[in-house]
C-alpha positions in Angstrom: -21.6 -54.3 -24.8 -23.7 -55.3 -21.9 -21.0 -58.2 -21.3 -18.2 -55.5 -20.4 -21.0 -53.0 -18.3 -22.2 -56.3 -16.3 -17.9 -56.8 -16.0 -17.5 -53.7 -14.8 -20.1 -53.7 -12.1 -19.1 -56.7 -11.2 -15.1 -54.8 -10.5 -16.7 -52.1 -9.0 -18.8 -54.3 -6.5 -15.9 -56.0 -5.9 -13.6 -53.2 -5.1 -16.6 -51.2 -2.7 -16.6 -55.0 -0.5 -12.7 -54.9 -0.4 -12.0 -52.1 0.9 -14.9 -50.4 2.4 -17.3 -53.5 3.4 -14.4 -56.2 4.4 -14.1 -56.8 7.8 -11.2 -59.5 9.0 -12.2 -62.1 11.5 -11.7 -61.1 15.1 -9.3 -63.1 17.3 -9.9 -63.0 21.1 -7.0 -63.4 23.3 -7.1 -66.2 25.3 -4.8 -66.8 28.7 -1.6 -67.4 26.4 -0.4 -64.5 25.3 -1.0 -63.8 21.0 1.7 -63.1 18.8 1.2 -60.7 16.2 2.9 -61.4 13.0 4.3 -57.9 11.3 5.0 -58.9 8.0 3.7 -58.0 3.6 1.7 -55.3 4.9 0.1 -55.8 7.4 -0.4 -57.4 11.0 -1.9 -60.8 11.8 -4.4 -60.4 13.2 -5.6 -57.4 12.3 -8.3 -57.3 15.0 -7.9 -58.7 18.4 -10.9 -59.1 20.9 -9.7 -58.6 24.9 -11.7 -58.6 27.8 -12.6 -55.0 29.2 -11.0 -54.0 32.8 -8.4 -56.8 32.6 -4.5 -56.2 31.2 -3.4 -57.8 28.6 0.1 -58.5 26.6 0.4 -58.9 22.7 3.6 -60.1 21.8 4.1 -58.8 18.1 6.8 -60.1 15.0 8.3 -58.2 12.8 9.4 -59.9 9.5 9.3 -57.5 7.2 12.0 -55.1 6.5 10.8 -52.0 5.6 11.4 -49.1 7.6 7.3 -48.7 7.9 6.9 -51.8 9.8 9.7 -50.7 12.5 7.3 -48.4 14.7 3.8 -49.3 16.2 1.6 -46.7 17.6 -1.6 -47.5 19.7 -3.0 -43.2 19.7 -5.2 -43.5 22.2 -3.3 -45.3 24.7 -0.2 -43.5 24.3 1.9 -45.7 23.2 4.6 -45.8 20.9 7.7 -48.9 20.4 9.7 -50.3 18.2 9.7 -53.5 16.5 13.2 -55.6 16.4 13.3 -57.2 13.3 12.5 -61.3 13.9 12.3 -60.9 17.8 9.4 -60.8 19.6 8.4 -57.4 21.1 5.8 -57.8 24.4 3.8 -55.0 25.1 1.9 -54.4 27.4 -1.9 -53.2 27.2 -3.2 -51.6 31.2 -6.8 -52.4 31.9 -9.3 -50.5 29.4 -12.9 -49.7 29.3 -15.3 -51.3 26.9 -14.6 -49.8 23.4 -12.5 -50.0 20.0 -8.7 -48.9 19.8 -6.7 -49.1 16.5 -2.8 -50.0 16.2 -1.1 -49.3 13.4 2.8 -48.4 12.2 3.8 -44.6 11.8 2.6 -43.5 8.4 -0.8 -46.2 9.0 0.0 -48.3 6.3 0.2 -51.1 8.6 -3.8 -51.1 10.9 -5.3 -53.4 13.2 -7.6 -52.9 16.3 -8.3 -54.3 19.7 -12.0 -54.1 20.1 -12.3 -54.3 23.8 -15.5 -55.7 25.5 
């Protein structure tokens, strides 16, 4: 008995960390421009690191096919474009003031952030 309760905190630990505690590395863009790969999911890298008051281009992937992965939406900067499958989409990001600014596909299935500093 106390081996399946200690199992089952154990799950429930591990669960809480996965999806509430987890936090992807950052990647900071560097004078090349970063290519975002679209594809099982999710974007990689989820989180991207730019400097503040300077413009910036992501150049983003899509390999997966599903209709979710088509459309990426950045809310606060009013920006909405689709994603050719397996050619590479630039967009542009204008200047921005220190803060954090998710991405993500239509529906948000697919998230990331630029955390801007």
């Amino acid at each position: 008995m106390l081996l399946v309760n200690m199992t089952g905190i154990a799950l429930i630990a591990l669960i809480i960390w996965w999806f509430w505690l987890y936090q992807p590395k950052e990647v900071e863009i560097g004078n090349d421009d970063l290519v975002v790969i679209v594809e099982n999911g999710s974007y990689q890298p989820p989180r991207i690191r730019i400097p503040a008051d300077q413009s910036a281009k992501l150049q983003f992937i899509r390999k997966d096919p599903s209709p979710c992965a088509e459309t990426l939406v950045l809310p606060d900067l009013e920006i909405s474009e689709s994603l050719p499958l397996n050619k590479i989409k630039t967009i542009e990001i204008p200047p921005l003031a220190a803060g954090e600014y998710d991405f993500h596909c239509q529906m948000k299935m697919y998230r990331g952030s630029l955390k801007v500093e």
